[in-house]
C-alpha positions in Angstrom: -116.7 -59.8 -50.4 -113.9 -59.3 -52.6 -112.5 -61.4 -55.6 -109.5 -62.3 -53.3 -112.1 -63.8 -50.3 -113.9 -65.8 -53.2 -111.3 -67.6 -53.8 -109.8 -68.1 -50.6 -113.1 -69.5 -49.6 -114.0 -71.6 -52.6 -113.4 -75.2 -51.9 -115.6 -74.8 -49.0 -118.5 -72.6 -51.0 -118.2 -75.1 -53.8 -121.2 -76.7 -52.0 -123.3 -74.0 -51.0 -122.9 -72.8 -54.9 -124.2 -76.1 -56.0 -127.1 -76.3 -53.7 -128.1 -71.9 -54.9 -127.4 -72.9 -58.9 -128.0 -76.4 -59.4 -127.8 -76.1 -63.3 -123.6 -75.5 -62.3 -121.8 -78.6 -63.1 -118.9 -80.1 -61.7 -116.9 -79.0 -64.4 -117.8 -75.4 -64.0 -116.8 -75.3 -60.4 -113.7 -76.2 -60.9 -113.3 -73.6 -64.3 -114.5 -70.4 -62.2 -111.9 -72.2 -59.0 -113.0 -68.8 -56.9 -112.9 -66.1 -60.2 -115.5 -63.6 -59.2 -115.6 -62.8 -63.0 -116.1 -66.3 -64.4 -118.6 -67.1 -62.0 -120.7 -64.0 -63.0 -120.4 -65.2 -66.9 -120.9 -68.5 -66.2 -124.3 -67.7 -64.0 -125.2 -65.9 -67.4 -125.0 -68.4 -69.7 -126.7 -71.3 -67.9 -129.1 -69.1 -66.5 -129.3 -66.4 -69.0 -129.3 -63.8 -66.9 -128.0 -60.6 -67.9 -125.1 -59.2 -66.0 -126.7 -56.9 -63.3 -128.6 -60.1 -62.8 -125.9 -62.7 -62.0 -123.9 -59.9 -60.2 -126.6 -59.0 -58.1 -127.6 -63.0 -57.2 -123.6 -63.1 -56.6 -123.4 -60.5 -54.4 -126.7 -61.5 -52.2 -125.2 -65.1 -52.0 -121.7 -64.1 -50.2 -123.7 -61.2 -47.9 -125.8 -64.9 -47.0 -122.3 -66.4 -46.8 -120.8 -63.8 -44.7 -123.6 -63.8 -42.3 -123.3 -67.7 -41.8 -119.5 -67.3 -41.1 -120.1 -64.2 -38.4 -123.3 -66.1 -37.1 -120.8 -69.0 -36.5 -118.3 -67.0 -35.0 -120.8 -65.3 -32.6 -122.3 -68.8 -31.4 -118.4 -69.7 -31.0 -117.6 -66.9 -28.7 -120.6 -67.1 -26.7 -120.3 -70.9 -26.0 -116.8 -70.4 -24.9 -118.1 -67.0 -22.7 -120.7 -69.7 -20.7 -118.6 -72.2 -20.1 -115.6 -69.8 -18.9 -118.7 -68.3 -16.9 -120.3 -71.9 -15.3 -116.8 -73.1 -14.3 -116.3 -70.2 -12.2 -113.1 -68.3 -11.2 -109.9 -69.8 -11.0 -108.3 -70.3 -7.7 -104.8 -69.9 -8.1 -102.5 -71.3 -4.8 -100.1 -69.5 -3.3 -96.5 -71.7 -3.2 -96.0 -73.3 0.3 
């Protein structure tokens, strides 16, 4: 995940991020507002990790986030694949 998709996604990871790094407060959030960079300092101070640290916690928390959105996705297209399946065929009539 890129810097770009961070940010994109924020307001809705805002609460995953809180729930992963409780110590994060309010006001932090909205400082880093998606900033790949900020986030990775700001996971160093409060947690004093060191760089590669916070990095590599970031980086395992969007591959978690990415594989929630594609899980979602997949359930998605297979609900709409059993219920285009259960209802059958279409009949289509011929104008009289």
């Amino acid at each position: 995940m890129n810097g770009d998709q961070i940010k994109d996604d924020w307001k809705q990871k805002t609460g995953k991020v809180k729930e992963k790094w409780g110590k994060l407060p309010e006001n932090d959030l909205t400082t880093i507002a998606g900033q790949r960079d900020r986030l990775v300092e700001i996971l160093q101070e409060r947690y004093r990790y060191v760089r590669e640290r916070a990095e590599k916690e970031l980086r395992d928390f969007t591959f978690w986030w990415n594989l929630q959105e594609l899980d979602q996705r997949n359930r998605e297209r297979a609900e709409k694949e059993i219920n285009d399946f259960t209802e059958g065929p279409k009949l289509i009539r011929a104008p009289r």
